[in-house]
C-alpha positions as CSV (number, residue, x, y, z in Angstrom):
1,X,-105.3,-71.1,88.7
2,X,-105.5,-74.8,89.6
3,X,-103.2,-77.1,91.1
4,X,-102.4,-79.0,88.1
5,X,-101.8,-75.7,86.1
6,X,-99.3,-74.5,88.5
7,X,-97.6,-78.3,88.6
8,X,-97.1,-78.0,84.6
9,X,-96.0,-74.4,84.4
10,X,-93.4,-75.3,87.0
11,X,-92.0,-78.2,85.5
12,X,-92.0,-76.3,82.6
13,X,-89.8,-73.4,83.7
14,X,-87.7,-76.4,85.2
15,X,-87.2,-77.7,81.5
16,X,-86.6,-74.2,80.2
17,X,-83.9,-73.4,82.8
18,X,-82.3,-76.0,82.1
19,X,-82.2,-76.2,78.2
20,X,-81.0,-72.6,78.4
21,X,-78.4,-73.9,80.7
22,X,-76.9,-77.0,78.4
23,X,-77.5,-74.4,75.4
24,X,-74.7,-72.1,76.7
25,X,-72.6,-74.7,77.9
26,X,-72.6,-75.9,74.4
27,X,-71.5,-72.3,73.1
28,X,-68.2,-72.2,75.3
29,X,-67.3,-76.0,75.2
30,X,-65.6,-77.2,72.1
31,X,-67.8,-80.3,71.8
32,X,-67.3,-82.7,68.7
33,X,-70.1,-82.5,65.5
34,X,-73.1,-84.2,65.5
35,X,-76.6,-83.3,65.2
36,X,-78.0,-80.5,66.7
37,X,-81.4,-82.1,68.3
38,X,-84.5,-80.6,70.1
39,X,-84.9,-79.2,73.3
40,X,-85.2,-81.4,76.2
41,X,-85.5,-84.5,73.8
42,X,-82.4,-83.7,72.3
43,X,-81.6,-86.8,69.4
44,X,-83.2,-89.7,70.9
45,X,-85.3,-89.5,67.8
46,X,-82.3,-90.6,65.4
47,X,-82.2,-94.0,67.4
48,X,-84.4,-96.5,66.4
49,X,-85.0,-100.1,66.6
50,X,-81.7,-101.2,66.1
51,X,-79.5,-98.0,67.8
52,X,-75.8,-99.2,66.4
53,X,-77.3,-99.6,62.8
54,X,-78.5,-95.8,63.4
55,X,-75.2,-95.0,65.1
56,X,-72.9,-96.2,62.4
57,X,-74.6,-94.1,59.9
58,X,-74.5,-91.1,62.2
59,X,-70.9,-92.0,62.5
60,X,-70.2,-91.9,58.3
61,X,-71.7,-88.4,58.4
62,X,-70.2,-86.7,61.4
63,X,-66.9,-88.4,62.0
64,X,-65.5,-91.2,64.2
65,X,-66.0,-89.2,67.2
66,X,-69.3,-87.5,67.7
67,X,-71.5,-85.9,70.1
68,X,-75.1,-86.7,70.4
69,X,-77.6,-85.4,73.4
70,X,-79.7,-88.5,74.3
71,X,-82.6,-86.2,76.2
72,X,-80.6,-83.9,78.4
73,X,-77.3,-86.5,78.7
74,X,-74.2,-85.5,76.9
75,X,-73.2,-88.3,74.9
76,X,-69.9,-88.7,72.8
77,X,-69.5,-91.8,70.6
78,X,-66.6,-93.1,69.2
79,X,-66.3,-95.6,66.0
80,X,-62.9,-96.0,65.1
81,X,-60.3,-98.1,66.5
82,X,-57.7,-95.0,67.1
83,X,-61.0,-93.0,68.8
84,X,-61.4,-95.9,71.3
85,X,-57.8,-96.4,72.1
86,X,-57.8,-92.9,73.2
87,X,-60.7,-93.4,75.2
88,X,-60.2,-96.9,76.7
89,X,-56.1,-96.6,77.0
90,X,-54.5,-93.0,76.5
91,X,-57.2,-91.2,79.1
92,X,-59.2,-94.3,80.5
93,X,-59.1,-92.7,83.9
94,X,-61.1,-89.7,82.9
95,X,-63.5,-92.2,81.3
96,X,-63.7,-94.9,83.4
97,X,-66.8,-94.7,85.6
98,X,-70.2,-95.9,84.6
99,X,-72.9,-93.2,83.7
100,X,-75.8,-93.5,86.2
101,X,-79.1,-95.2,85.4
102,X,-81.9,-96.3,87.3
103,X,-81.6,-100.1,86.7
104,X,-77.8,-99.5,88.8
105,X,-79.5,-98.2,91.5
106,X,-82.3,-100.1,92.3
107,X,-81.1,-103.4,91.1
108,X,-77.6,-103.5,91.1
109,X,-77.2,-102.1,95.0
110,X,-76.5,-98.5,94.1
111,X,-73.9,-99.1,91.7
112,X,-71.7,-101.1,94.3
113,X,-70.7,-103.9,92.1
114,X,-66.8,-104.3,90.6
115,X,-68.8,-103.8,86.8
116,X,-70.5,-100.8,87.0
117,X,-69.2,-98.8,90.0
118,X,-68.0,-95.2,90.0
119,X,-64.2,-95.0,89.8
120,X,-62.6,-93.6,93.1
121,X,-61.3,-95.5,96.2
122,X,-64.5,-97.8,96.4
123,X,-64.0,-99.6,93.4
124,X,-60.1,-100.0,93.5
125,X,-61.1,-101.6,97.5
126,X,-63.6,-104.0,95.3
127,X,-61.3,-105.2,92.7
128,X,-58.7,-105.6,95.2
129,X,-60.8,-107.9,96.9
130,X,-61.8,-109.8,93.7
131,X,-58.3,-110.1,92.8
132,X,-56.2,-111.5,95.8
133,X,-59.4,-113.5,97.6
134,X,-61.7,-114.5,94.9
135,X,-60.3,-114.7,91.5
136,X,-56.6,-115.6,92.5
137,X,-55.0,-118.7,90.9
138,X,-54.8,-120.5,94.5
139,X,-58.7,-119.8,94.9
140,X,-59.9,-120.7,91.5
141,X,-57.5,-124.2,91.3
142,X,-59.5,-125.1,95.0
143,X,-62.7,-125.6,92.4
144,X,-60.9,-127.4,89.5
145,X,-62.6,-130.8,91.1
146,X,-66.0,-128.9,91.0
147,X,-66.1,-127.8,87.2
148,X,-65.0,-131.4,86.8
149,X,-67.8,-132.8,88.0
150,X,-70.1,-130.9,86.6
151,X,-68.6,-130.9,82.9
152,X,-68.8,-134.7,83.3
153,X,-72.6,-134.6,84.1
154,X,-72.9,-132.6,81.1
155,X,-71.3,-135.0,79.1
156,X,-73.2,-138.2,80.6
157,X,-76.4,-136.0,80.1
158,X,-75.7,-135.5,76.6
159,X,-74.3,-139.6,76.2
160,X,-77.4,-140.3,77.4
161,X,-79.5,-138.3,74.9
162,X,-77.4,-140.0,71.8
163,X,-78.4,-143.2,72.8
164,X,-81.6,-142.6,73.2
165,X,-82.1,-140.7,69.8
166,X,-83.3,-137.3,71.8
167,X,-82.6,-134.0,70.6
168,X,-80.5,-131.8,72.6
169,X,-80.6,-128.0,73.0
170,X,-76.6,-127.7,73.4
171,X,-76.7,-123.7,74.3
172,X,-79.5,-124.6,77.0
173,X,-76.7,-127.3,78.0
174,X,-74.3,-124.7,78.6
175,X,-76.4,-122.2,80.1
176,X,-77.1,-124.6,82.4
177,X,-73.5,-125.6,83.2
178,X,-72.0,-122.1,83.7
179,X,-75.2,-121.3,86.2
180,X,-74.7,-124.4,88.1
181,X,-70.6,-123.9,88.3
182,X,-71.3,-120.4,89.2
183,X,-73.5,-121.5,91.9
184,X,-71.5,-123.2,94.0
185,X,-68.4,-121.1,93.6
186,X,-70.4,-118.4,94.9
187,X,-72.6,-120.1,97.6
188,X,-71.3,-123.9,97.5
189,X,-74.7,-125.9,96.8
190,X,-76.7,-125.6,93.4
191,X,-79.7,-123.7,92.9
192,X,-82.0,-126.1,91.0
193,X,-84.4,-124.7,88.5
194,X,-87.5,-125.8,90.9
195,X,-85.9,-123.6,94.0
196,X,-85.3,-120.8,91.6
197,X,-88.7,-121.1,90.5
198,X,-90.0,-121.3,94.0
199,X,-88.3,-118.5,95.3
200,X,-89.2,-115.8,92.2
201,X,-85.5,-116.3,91.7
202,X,-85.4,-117.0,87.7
203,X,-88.2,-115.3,87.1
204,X,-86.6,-111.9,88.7
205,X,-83.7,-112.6,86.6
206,X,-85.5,-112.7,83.2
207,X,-87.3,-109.6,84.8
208,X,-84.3,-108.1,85.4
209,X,-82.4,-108.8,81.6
210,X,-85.3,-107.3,79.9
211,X,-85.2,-104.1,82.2
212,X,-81.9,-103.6,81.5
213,X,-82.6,-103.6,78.0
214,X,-85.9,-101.7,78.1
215,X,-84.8,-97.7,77.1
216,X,-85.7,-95.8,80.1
217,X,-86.5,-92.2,79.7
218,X,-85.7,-91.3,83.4
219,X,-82.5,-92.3,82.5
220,X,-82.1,-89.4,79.5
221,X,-84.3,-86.8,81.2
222,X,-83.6,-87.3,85.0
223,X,-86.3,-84.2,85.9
224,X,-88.9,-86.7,85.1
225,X,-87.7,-89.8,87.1
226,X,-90.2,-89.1,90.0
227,X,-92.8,-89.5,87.5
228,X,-92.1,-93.5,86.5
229,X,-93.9,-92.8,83.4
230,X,-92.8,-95.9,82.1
231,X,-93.4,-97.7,84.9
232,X,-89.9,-99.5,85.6
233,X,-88.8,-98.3,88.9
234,X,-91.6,-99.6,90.2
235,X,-90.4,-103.3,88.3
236,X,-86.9,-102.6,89.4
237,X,-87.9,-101.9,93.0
238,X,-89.9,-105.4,92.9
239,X,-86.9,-107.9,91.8
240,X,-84.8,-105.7,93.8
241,X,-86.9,-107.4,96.7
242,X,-86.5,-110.5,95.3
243,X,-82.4,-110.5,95.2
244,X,-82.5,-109.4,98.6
245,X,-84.6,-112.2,99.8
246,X,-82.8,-114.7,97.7
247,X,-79.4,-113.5,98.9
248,X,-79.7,-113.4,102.3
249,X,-81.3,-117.0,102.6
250,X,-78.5,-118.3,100.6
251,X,-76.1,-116.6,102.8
252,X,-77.8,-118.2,105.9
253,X,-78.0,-121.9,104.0
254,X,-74.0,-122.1,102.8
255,X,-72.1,-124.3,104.6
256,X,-68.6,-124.9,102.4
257,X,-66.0,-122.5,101.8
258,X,-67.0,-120.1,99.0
259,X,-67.0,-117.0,97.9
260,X,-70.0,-115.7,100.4
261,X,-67.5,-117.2,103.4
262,X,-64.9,-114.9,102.1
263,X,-66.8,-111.6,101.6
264,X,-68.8,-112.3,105.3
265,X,-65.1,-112.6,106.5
266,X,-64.3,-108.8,105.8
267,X,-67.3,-107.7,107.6
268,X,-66.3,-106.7,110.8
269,X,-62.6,-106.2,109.7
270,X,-60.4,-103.6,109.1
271,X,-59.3,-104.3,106.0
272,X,-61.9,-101.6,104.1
273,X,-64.1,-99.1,104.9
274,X,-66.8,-100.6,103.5
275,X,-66.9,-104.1,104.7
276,X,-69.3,-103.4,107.8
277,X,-71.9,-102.8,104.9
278,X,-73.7,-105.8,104.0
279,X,-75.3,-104.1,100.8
280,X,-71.4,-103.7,99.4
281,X,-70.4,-106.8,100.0
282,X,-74.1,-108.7,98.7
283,X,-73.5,-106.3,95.0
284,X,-69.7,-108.1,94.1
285,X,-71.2,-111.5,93.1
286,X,-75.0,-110.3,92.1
287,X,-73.7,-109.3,88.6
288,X,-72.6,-112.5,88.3
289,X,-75.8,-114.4,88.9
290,X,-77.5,-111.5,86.8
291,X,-75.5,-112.3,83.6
């Protein structure tokens, strides 16, 4: 028997183990209705183009709770405002960490950032460190003068246009003015679109929005991550590269007071466990610049 044969009648067994194993879970839990799917795939093949569309109908046939198994993930979806209070308010703690996907790991420093971090001691250290030093009133009044400035440069950029009869893209406008603000807020210069370009920076970015909306099957069948079929961890790992480049020469080139001077001032301190990791303290803004 050749090597290849043997590879596939593994992986098989793999996939056969563990259907059998998720098929007797599902015997002994008391799981909510929904459709029954097919092995390994489970009902990834009820979500189409547009997935709420399919999910809503799903929803008028099976109930406002429902369970769904997207590949070999568990899923339960709730459509009803009483189903989500009970989720998001009633027992938010047992429901409160982020599911694990590929795009977290490799782009989003291993799920280290306030947004998509595992609940645990970890993430209440982050938000504690968002709250009091970077998002308090005290801090975000010491850049009222900023977003001044650069809402009147939007303004006389858009004066300017009216006189002279040109059209103006006003979402583009704004775009632009929440990415400059953010900016400087987080490493107190702007990034203009020629350095961004330079750097891969914006291009990485756009790379990065459309990974996080590409479906990923490593993400619904884990036993075939190694694979890459699709070819995005490879994509991931590449902008990942770039956001490491880009944030460390940023964090060498600031010079005012800003949110990278007060993350760099808890490295070295004893005021978390974590702040000797560069890594940690890098993932709190990046979800920021990667909205």
């Amino acid at each position: 028997m050749s090597l290849t044969l043997i590879t596939v009648a593994v992986v098989a067994l793999v996939f056969f183990l563990k259907v059998l194993s998720c098929t007797r879970n599902d015997k002994t839990e008391r799981l909510p209705p929904g459709p029954r799917g097919f092995p390994i795939y489970g009902s990834l093949h009820l979500l189409g183009k547009f997935p709420h569309i399919d999910l809503h109908k799903l929803a008028q046939k099976y109930g406002p709770i429902m369970h769904l198994r997207l590949g070999l993930v568990p899923t339960v979806v709730v459509s009803s405002p009483h189903a989500a209070e009970l989720f998001l308010k009633t027992h938010d703690l047992g429901f409160s960490s982020r599911h694990r996907l590929q795009i977290f790991k490799h782009v989003f420093y291993g799920q280290k950032n306030m947004t998509f971090a595992q609940y645990g001691s970890y993430w209440r250290t982050v938000r504690k460190i968002c709250t009091i030093e970077l998002l308090s009133h005290v801090k975000i009044n010491s850049f009222k003068s900023m977003r001044k400035e650069e809402l009147d440069l939007l303004i006389g950029s858009i004066r300017e246009a009216a006189c002279s009869g040109t059209a103006v893209d006003l979402s583009a406008k704004v775009q632009t003015l929440t990415s400059d603000m953010t900016y400087r807020m987080v490493f107190g210069k702007k990034c203009t679109d020629k350095e961004a370009e330079e750097r891969g920076f914006k291009a990485a970015m756009q790379e990065g929005m459309a990974l996080a909306e590409s479906p990923n099957l490593a993400d619904y069948v884990p036993l075939i991550a190694s694979l890459d079929l699709q070819g995005l961890k490879k994509r991931m790992k590449s902008i990942s590269k770039v956001f490491d480049d880009f944030h460390e020469q940023s964090k060498d080139e600031h010079k005012n007071k800003d949110f990278i001077d007060t993350l760099l001032s808890f490295m070295g301190s004893k005021e978390t466990d974590y702040s000797s990791r560069t890594q940690h303290l890098l993932a709190i803004p990046s979800y920021r610049l990667n909205k």
